[in-house]
C-alpha positions in Angstrom: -17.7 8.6 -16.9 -18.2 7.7 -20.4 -18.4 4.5 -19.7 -22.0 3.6 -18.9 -23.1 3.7 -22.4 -24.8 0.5 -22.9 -25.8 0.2 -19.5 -29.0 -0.4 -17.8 -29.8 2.7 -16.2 -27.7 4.9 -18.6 -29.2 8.5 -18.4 -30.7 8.1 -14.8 -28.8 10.8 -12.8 -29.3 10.6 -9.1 -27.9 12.6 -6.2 -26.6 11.0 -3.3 -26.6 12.5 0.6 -25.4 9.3 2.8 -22.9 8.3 4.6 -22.0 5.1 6.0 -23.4 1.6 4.1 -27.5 1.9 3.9 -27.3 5.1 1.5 -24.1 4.6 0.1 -25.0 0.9 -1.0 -27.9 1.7 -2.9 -25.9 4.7 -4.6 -23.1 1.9 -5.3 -26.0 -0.5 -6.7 -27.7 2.3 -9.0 -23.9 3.2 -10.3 -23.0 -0.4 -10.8 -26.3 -0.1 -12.9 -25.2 3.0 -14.9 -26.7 5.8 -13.8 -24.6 8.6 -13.3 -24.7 8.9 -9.3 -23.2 12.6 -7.6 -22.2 12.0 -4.6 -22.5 15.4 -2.1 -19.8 16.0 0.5 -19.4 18.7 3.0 -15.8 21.1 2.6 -13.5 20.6 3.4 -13.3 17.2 4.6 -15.8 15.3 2.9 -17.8 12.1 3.6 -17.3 11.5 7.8 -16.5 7.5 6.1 -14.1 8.3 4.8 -12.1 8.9 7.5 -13.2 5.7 9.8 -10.4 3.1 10.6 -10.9 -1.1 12.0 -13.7 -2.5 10.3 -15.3 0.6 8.8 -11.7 1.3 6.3 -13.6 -0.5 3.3 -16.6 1.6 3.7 -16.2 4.3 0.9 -14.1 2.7 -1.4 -16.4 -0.2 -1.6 -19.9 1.3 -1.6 -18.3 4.6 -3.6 -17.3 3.1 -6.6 -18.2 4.5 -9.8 -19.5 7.7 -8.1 -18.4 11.7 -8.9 -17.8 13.1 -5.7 -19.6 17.0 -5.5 -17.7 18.8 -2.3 -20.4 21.4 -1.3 -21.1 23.6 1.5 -25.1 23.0 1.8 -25.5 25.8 4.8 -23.8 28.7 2.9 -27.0 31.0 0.7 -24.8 31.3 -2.1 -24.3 27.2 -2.5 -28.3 27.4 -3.0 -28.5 28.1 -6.9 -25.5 25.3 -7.7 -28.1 22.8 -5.5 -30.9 23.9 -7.0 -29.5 23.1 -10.7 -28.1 19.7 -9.8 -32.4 18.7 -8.1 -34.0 20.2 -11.5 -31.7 18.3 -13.9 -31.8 14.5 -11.6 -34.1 11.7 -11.6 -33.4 10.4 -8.0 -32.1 11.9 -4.7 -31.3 9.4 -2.1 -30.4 10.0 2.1 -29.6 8.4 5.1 -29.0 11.3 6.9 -31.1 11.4 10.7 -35.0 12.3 10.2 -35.3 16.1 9.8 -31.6 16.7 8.8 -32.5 17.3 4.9 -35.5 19.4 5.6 -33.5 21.9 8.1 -31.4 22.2 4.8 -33.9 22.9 2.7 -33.8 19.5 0.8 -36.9 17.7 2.2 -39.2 15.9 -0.6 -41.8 18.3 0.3 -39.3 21.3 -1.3 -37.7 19.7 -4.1 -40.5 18.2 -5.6 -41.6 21.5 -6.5 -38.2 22.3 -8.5 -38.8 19.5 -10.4 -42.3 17.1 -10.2 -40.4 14.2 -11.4 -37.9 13.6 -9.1 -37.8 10.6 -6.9 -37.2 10.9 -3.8 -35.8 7.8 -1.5 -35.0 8.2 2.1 -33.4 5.6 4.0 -34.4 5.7 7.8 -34.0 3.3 10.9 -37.9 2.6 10.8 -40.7 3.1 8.5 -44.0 4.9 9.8 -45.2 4.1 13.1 -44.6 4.7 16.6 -40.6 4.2 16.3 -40.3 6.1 13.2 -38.0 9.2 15.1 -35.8 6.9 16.5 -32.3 6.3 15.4 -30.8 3.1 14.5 -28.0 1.2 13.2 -27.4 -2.9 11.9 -26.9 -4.1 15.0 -29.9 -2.5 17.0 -32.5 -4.2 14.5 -31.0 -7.2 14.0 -31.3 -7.2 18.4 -34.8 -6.1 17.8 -35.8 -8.1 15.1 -34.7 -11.3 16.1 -32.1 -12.1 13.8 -29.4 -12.0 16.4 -31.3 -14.0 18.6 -31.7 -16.9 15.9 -28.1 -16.2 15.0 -26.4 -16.9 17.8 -26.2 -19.7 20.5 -28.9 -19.4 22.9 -29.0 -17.0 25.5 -26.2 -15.1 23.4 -27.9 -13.0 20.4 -24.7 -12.2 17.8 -25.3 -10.5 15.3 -24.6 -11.4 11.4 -20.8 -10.8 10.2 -21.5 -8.3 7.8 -23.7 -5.7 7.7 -26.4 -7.4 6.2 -29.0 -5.2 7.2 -27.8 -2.0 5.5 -26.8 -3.5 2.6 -30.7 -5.2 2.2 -32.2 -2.2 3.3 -30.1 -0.4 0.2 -31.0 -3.3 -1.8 -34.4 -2.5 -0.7 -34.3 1.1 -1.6 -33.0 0.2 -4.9 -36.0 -1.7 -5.3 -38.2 0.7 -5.1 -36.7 3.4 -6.7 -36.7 0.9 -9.9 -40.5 0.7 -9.2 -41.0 4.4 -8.9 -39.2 5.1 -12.2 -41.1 2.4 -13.7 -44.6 4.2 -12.5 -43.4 7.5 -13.8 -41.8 7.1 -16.9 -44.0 3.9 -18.2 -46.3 4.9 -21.5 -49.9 5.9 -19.8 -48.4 6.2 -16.4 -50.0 7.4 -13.7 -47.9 9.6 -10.7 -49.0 10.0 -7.2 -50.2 13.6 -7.9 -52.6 11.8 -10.6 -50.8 12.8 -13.9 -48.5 11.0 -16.0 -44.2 11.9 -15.5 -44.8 12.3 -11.6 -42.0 11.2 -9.0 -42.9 10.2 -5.7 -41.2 9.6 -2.0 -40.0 6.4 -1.5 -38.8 4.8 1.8 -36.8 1.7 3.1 -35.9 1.5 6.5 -33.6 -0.9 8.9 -36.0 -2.4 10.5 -38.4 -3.4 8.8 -35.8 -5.3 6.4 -34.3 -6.9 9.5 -38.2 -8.6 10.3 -38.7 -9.2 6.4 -35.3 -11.4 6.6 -36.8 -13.3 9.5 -40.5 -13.9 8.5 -39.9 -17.6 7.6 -39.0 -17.8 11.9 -42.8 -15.6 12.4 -44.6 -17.5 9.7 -42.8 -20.9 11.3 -44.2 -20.0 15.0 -47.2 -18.6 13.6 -48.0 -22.1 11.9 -46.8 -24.7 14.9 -46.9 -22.1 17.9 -43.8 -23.7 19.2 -41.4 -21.5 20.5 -38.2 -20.5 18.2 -34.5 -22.4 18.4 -31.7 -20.0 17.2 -30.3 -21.8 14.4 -27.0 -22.2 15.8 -29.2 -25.4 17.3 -28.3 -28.8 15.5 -32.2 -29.7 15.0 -31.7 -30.8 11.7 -34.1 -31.2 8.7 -31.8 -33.5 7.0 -29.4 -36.4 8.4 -26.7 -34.8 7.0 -26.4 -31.5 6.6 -23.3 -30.7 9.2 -19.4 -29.4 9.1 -16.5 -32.1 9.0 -12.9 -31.6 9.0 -10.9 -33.2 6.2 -7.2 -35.0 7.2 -6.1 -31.5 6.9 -8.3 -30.2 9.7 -10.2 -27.7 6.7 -13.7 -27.6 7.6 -16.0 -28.5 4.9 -19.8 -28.1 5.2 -21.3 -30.7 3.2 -25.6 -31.7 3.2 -27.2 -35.0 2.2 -30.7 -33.7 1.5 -32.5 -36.1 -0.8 -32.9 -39.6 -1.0 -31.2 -39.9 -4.6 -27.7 -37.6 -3.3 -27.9 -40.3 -0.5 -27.6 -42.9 -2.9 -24.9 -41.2 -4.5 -23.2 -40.7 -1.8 -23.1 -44.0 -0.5 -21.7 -45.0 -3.7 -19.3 -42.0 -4.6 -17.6 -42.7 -1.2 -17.7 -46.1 -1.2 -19.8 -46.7 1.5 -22.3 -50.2 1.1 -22.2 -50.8 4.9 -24.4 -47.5 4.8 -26.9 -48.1 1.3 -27.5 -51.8 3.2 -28.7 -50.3 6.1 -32.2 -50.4 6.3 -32.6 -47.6 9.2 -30.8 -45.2 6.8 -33.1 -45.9 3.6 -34.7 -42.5 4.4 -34.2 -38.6 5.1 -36.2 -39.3 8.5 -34.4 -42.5 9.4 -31.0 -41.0 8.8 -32.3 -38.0 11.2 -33.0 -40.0 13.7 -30.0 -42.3 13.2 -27.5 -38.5 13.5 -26.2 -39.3 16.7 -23.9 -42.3 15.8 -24.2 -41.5 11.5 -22.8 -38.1 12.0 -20.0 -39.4 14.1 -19.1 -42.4 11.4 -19.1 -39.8 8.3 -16.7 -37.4 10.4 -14.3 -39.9 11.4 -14.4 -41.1 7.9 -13.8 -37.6 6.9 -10.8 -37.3 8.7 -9.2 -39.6 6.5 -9.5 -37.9 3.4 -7.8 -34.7 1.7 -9.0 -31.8 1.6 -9.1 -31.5 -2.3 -9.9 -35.3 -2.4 -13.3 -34.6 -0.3 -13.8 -31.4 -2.3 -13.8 -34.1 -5.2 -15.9 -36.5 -4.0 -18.7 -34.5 -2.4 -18.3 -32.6 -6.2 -18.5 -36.3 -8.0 -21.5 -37.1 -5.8 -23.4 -33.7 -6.8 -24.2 -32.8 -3.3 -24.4 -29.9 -1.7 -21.2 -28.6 -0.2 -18.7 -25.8 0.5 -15.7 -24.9 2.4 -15.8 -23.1 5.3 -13.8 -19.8 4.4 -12.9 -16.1 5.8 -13.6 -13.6 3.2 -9.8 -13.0 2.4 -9.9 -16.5 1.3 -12.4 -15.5 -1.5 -9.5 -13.1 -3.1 -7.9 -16.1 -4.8 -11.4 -18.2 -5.2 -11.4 -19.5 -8.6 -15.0 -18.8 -9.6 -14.9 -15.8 -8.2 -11.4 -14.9 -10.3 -12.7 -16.4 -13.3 -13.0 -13.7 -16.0 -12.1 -11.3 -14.0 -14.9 -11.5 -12.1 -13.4 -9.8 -8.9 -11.9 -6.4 -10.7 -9.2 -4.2 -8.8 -10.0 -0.5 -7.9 -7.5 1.6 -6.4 -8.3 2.7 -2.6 -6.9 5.6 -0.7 -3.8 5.3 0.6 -2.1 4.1 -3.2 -2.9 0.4 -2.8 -4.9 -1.8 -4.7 -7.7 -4.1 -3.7 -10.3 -6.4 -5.7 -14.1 -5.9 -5.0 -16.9 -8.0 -5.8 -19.1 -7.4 -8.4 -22.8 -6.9 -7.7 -24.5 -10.4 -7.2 -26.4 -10.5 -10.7 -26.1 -11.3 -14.7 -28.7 -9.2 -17.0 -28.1 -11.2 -20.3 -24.5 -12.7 -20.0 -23.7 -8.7 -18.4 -22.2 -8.5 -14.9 -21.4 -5.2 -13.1 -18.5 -4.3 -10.9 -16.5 -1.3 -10.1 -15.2 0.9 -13.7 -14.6 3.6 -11.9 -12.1 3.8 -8.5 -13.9 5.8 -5.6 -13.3 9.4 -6.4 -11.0 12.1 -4.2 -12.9 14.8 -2.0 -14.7 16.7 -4.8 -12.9 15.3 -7.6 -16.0 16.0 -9.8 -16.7 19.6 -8.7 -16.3 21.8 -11.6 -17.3 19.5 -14.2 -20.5 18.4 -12.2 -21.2 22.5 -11.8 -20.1 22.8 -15.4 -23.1 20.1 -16.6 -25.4 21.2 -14.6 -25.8 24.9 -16.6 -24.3 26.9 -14.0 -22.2 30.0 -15.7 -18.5 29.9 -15.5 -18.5 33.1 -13.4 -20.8 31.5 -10.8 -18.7 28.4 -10.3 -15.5 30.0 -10.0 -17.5 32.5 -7.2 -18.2 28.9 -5.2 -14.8 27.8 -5.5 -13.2 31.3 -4.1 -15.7 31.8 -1.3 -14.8 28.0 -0.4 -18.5 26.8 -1.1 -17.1 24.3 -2.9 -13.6 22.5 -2.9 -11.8 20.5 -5.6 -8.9 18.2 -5.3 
């Protein structure tokens, strides 16, 4: 993997023990990045996700991108040393795995960080510290308990979010402070958590706690009024328009009026005078409390439009607006295809799919997949070979079945 020269976090090796989206996400993120990420498998089938079916198929192909797989038995004593290299010689180690799993291996923070001071050590959990920090948890518990499914779905029926939103921010929030914890270790006059410069730390993100971050605008909104909270399924608008309406083709398209001055364009854009001379609609709050028959008149108008026409005009009249898609509609989006912003990797199976690249430009650089997701221990030997451990050793692994390549 050559090919991160030039990159932000070139040089930055990290290890990855996850499974699933949370820990694999923020693996995907750091390898977008650069960094050379090892992901660790057991033998001899490797990662449980790779082997999940329904909605969980795209789970390692996606989030495994540009990773080398290690396939490693961590419970046989003679796999120990070949661990031991790969911790001394990384920057990061990130898991998912269920509180206490890493320490019964051996791998806790409090055991590495003696092989090597510097390493940084992020664990991604359910909860944070406190009294629920042992449980277990996945997306959809927290987003129940954290009220995001309750503003997300029609009240009285909590739904959660379509995507796994809360593992991929809680990766995302990982990320985060892994980036931090470099940056307070490696910085010029840097001081670690064990008071001397070069020090790594343990860092945590957890499910949880990203679920209630997402919905603190709801807290601080009760918190401020003391009214109790609407799910936002609720039409109680901000804005007079700001709705869905089906063009002649019956292709939703969401489109929001939300300033006076788009209101004026819009008026004009569509051709509308009937509306810019009425007085009761010279405002954001007079067109709110006009929605009940205004809404109706700009659908019905709607209706007699083309889709791409509509597309046009809302575009024309620089509001804010959007088709209402499914996500296999975005394979042949046009911005999203431009410059080959959506990139094809090869999946298991022989197929190939486009992915999306990861939601950022650092100085006219994007990041998306260069490397497909790798076979069960692909990486094995070479990974072994890197990390300084003799010839005679590795091929010792690979005969007692410690460690499997494909």
């Amino acid at each position: 993997m050559s090919n991160r020269a030039g990159l932000p976090l070139a040089g930055i090796k990290v290890l990855e023990f996850s499974h699933a989206v949370m820990g694999p996400s923020a693996g995907m993120i750091l390898a977008d990045l650069g960094a050379q990420v090892t992901k660790i498998e057991p033998v001899p089938d490797g990662d449980r996700t790779r082997h999940l079916q329904g909605v969980g198929i795209s789970f390692f192909p996606l989030f495994c991108r540009n990773k080398q797989s290690l396939a490693i038995d961590l419970k046989a004593p003679g796999s120990r040393p070949a661990v031991e290299a790969l911790v001394r010689r990384s920057d990061v180690l990130l898991e998912n795995f269920a509180l206490g799993t890493m320490d019964r291996l051996g791998l806790g923070y409090e055991a590495l960080k003696t092989l090597n001071p510097g390493l940084i050590y992020l664990q991604l959990k359910g909860f944070l510290s406190g009294p629920y920090e042992e449980r277990r948890a996945l997306d959809e518990i927290v987003q129940m308990m954290s009220g995001l499914a309750y503003m997300t779905g029609p009240p009285g029926q909590p739904l959660r979010a379509g995507a796994s939103v809360v593992d991929i921010m809680g990766g995302m929030a990982g990320v985060i402070g892994v980036l931090a914890a470099l940056r307070e270790r490696d910085a010029p006059g840097a001081v670690g958590t064990a008071g001397t410069a070069g020090m790594g730390q343990l860092v945590k993100a957890a499910l949880f706690e990203t679920a209630v971050f997402a919905v603190g605008q709801h807290m601080v909104q009760h918190g401020m009024n003391g009214k109790p909270l609407v799910p936002m399924s609720v039409p109680i608008r901000a804005w007079g328009i700001y709705d869905t309406f089906e063009s002649a083709e019956g292709k939703a398209i969401f489109i929001g009026v939300v300033t006076d001055t788009q209101w004026l364009r819009f008026c004009d854009v569509f051709e509308r005078p009937d509306f810019l001379a009425d007085e009761r609609l010279q405002s954001n709050g007079g067109r709110v409390a006009q929605r009940d028959w205004l809404v109706g008149a700009i659908a019905e108008m709607c209706k007699g439009i083309s889709t791409d026409a509509l597309l046009a005009l809302c575009d024309t009249a620089q509001l804010a607006f959007g088709p209402v898609n499914k996500p296999e509609d975005l394979l042949d989006d046009p911005h999203l295809n431009a410059g080959g912003q959506l990139r094809k990797m090869n999946v298991p199976g022989g197929g190939q799919v486009k992915t999306p690249r990861l939601p950022l430009e650092m100085d006219g650089r994007s990041f998306s997949v260069r490397e497909d997701p790798p076979a069960i221990g692909q990486h094995s030997r070479q990974i072994l070979a890197d990390a300084g451990l003799p010839e005679a050793e590795i091929e010792a692994l690979f005969a007692a079945g410690h460690v499997l390549e494909t």
